[in-house]
VEXKE-627262 format. One record per residue (C-alpha): residue number from 1; x, y, z. Coordinates in steps of 0.2 Angstrom, whole numbers, plus 2048, in hexadecimal, padded with zeros to 3 digits. Layout:
<mikes>
<num=NUM, c1=X, c2=Y, c3=Z> .
...
</mikes>
This chain:
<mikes>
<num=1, c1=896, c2=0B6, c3=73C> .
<num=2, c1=8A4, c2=0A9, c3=745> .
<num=3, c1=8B1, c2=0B6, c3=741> .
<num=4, c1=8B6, c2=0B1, c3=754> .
<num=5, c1=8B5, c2=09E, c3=754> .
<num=6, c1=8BE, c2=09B, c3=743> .
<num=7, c1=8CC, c2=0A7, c3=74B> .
<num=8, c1=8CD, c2=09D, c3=75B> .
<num=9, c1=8CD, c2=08C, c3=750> .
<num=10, c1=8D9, c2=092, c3=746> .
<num=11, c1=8E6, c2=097, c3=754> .
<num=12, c1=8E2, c2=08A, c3=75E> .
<num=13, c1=8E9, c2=07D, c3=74E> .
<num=14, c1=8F8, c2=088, c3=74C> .
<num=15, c1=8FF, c2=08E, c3=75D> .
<num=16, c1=905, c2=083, c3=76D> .
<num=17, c1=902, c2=093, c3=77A> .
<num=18, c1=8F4, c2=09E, c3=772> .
<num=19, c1=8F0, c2=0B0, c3=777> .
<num=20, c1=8E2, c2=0B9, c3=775> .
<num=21, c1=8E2, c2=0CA, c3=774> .
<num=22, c1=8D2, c2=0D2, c3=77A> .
<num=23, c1=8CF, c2=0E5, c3=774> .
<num=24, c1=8BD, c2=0E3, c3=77A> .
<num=25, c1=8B7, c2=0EE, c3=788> .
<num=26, c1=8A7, c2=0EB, c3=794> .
<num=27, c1=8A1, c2=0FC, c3=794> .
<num=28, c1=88F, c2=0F4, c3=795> .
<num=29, c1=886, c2=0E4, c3=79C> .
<num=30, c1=885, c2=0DD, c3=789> .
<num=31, c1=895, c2=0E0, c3=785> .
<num=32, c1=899, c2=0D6, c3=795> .
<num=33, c1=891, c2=0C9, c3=791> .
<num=34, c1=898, c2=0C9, c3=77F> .
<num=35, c1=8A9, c2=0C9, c3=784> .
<num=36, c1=8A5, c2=0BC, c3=794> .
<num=37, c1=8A0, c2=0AE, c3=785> .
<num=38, c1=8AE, c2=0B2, c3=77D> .
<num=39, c1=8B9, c2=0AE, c3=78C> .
<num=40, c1=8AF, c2=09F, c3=78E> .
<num=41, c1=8B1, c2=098, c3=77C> .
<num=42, c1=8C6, c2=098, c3=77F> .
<num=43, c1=8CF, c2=089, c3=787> .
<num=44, c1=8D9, c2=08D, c3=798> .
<num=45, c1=8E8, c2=08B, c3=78B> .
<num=46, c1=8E5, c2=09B, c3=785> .
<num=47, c1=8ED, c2=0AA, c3=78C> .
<num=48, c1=8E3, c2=0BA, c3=78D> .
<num=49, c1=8E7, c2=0CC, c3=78B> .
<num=50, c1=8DC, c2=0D9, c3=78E> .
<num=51, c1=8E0, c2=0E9, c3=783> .
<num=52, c1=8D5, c2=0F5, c3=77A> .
<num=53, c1=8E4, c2=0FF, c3=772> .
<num=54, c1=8F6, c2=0FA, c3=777> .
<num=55, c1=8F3, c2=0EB, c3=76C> .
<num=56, c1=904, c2=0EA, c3=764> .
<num=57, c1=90D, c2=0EE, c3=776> .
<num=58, c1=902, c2=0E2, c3=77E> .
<num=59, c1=908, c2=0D1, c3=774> .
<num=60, c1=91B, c2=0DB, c3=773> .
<num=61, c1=91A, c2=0D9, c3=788> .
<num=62, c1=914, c2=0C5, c3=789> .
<num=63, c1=91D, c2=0BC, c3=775> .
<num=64, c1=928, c2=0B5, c3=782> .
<num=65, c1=915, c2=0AB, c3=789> .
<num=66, c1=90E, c2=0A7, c3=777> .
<num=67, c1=910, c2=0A1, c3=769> .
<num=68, c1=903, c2=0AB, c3=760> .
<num=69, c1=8F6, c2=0B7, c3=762> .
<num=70, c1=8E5, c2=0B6, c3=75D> .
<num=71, c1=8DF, c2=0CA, c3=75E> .
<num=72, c1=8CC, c2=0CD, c3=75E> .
<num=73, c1=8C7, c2=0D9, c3=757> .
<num=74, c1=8CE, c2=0E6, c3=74D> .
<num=75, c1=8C0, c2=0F1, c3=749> .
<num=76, c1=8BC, c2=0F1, c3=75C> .
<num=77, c1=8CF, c2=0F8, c3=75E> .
<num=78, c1=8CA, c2=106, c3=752> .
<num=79, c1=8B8, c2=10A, c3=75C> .
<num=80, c1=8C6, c2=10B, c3=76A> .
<num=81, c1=8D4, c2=116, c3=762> .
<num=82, c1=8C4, c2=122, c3=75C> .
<num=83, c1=8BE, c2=124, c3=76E> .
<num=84, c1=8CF, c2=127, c3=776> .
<num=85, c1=8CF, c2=137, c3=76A> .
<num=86, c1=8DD, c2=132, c3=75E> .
<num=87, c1=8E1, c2=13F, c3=752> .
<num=88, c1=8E9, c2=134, c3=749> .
<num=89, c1=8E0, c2=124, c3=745> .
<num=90, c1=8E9, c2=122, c3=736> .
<num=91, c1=8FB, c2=121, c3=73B> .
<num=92, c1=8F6, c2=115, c3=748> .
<num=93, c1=8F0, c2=10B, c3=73E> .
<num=94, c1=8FF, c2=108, c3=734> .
<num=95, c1=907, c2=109, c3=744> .
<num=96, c1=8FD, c2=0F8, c3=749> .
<num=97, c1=8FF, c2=0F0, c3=73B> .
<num=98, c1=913, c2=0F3, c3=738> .
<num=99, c1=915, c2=0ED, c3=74B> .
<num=100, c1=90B, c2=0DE, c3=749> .
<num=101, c1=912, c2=0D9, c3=738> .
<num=102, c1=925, c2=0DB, c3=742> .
<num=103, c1=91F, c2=0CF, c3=750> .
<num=104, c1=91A, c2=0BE, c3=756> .
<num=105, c1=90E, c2=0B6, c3=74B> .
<num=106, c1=8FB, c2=0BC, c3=74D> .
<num=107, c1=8EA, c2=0BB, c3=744> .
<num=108, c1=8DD, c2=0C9, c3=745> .
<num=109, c1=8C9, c2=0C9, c3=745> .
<num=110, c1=8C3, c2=0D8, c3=740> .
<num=111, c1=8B1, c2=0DC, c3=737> .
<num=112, c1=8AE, c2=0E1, c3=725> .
<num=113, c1=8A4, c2=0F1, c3=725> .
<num=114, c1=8A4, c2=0F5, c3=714> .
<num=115, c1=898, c2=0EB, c3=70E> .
<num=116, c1=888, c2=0F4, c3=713> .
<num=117, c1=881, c2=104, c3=710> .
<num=118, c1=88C, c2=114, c3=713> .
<num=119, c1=886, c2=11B, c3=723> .
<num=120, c1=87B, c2=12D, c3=725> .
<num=121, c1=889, c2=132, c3=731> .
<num=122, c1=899, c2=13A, c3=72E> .
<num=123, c1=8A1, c2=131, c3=73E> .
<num=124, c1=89A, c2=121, c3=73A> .
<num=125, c1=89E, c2=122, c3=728> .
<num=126, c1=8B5, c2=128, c3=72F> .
<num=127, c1=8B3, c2=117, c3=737> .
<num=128, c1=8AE, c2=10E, c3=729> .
<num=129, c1=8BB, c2=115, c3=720> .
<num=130, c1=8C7, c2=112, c3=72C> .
<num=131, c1=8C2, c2=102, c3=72E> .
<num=132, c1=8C4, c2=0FE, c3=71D> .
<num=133, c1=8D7, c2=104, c3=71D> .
<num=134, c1=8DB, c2=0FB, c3=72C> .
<num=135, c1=8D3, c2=0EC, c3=725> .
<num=136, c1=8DE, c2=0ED, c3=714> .
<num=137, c1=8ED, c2=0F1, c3=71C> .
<num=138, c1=8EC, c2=0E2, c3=728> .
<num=139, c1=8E6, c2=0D9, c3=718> .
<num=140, c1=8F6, c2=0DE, c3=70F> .
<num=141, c1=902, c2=0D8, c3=71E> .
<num=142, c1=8FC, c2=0C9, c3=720> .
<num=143, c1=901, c2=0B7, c3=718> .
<num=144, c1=8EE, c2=0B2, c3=717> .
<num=145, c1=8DD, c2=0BA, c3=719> .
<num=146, c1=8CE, c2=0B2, c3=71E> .
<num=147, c1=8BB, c2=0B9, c3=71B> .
<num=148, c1=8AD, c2=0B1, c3=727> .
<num=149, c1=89D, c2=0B2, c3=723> .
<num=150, c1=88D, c2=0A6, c3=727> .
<num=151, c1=89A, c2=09C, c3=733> .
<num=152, c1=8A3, c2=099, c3=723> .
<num=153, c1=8B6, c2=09E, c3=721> .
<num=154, c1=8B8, c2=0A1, c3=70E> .
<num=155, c1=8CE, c2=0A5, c3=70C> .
<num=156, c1=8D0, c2=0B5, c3=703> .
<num=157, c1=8E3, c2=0B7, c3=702> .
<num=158, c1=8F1, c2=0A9, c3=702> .
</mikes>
């Protein structure tokens, strides 16, 4: 969708020492190869950070290194919390976005998974609708919001 490009232009035009924060995981060889181009589309400016939960804690330990955070993506950081066993999805998800609202600036690519059908199954159908809580409430934290579709970022929020 170029979600993931428009985010790293986007930084890249606004911070001096960029970090990415990775929540991606290579729990398979397509997934390594997903996150392996992604590497290879960031600049040796960038600082990366490897994190499929702590996300918060993780840019906490290294603002003194960056200027700004790129984290990508949200929605896998939620497949992560789900699989960790989180009985609490919810708080952690205002959690998340207080602490990243209280720190260093930060932009955040996450996927729209409201759009399609509602899925058959009851797990896939609490992540949609966790996703689609996480996705508002980062929405309402942040200065601007940008949807990416077709390679095309259209600006949602000011």
């Amino acid at each position: 969708s170029g979600k993931s490009r428009f985010a790293l232009d986007y930084a890249q035009k606004r911070f001096r020492r960029p970090a990415f924060v990775a929540t991606a995981q290579a729990l398979d060889s397509e997934m390594a190869e997903r996150i392996e181009r992604h590497r290879a589309q960031r600049g040796p400016e960038w600082i990366t950070i490897e994190e499929p939960l702590e996300v918060a804690a993780s840019i906490s330990r290294e603002q003194n290194r960056s200027d700004g955070f790129l984290v990508d993506c949200l929605t896998l950081w939620l497949s992560n919390l789900l699989e960790s066993g989180s009985a609490a999805p919810e708080r952690a998800i205002a959690r998340l976005i207080e602490d990243l609202s209280a720190g260093p600036p930060v932009i955040l690519v996450t996927n729209e998974v409201g759009c399609g059908l509602v899925p058959d199954n009851a797990l896939a159908r609490r992540f949609r609708d966790l996703a689609g809580l996480l996705n508002q409430q980062a929405a309402a934290a942040a200065g601007e919001v940008y949807w990416v579709a077709f390679g095309v970022p259209v600006q949602v929020k000011r």
